[in-house]
Structures are given as C-alpha cells and as structure tokens.
C-alpha positions in Angstrom: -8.1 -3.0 -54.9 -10.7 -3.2 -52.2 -12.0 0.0 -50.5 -13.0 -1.0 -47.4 -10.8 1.1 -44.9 -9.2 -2.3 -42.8 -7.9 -3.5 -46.3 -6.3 -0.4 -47.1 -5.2 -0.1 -43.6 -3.8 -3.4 -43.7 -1.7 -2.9 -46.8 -0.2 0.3 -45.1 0.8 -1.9 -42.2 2.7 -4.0 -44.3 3.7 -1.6 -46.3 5.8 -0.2 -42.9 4.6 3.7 -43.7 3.6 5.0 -40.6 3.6 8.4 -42.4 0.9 6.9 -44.6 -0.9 5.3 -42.1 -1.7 8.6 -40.2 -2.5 10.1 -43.1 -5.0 7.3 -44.0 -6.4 7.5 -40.8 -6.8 11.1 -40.8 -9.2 10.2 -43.4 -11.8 8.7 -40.9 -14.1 10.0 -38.5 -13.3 8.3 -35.0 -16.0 5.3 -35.2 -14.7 4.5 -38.2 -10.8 4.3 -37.2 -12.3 2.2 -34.4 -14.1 0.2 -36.8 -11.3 0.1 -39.2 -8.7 -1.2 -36.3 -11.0 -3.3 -34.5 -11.1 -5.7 -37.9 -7.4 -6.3 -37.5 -6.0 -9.4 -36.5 -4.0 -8.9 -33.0 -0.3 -8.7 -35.0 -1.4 -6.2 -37.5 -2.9 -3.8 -34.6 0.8 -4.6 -32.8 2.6 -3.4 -35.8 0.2 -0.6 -36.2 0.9 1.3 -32.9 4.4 0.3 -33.4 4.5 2.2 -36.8 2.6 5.2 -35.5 3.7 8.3 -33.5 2.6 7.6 -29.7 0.9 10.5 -29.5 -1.5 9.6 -32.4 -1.7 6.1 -30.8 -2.4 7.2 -27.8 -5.4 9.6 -29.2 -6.4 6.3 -31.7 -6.6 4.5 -28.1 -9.7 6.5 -27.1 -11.9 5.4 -29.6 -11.2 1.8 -29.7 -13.3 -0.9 -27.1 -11.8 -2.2 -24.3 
C-alpha cells in the first residue's frame, strides 16, 4: 500500500466511507488536504463532496484553488 495521502484518499472514495474519509482528512494540515484533493481526477473529487458532510465540504472548499 502506498502512503501518499491522494492514494489513500482515493481508496476511501471508492471504498464509499465518508466516515472514514473525514477522519483521514482530519489527519492533514489544510495545504495538505488541498494538496491531497487537488491530485484527484474530477469524478473522484465529485464523489468525494458527495460522500462528505456539507459542512466539512464546505470548510474543505476553503483551502482548495479556484
């Protein structure tokens, strides 16, 4: 297994735990959850804020580009 933190996000995504995906995240500081998203292909970051709480996407939203 890989630990670079977009792999193991991946795997969570398609894995469809949100639980676990929050808690993962939890994990980073923010330019690394930007980081760690921002290597995501468009469909994995879809299901990603579809498997997350809004309000945690909403915060994650922050720290991502535009």
């Amino acid at each position: 297994m890989s630990d670079s933190p977009w792999i193991l996000l991946k795997e969570e995504i398609e894995n469809n735990d949100g639980d676990k995906i929050v808690e993962f995240l939890n994990t980073l500081v923010p330019s690394e959850k930007a980081r760690t998203v921002s290597r995501l292909d468009k469909e994995l970051i879809t299901r990603l804020f579809l498997l997350i709480p809004s309000n945690y996407a909403a915060d994650l939203l922050k720290y991502l580009p535009d």
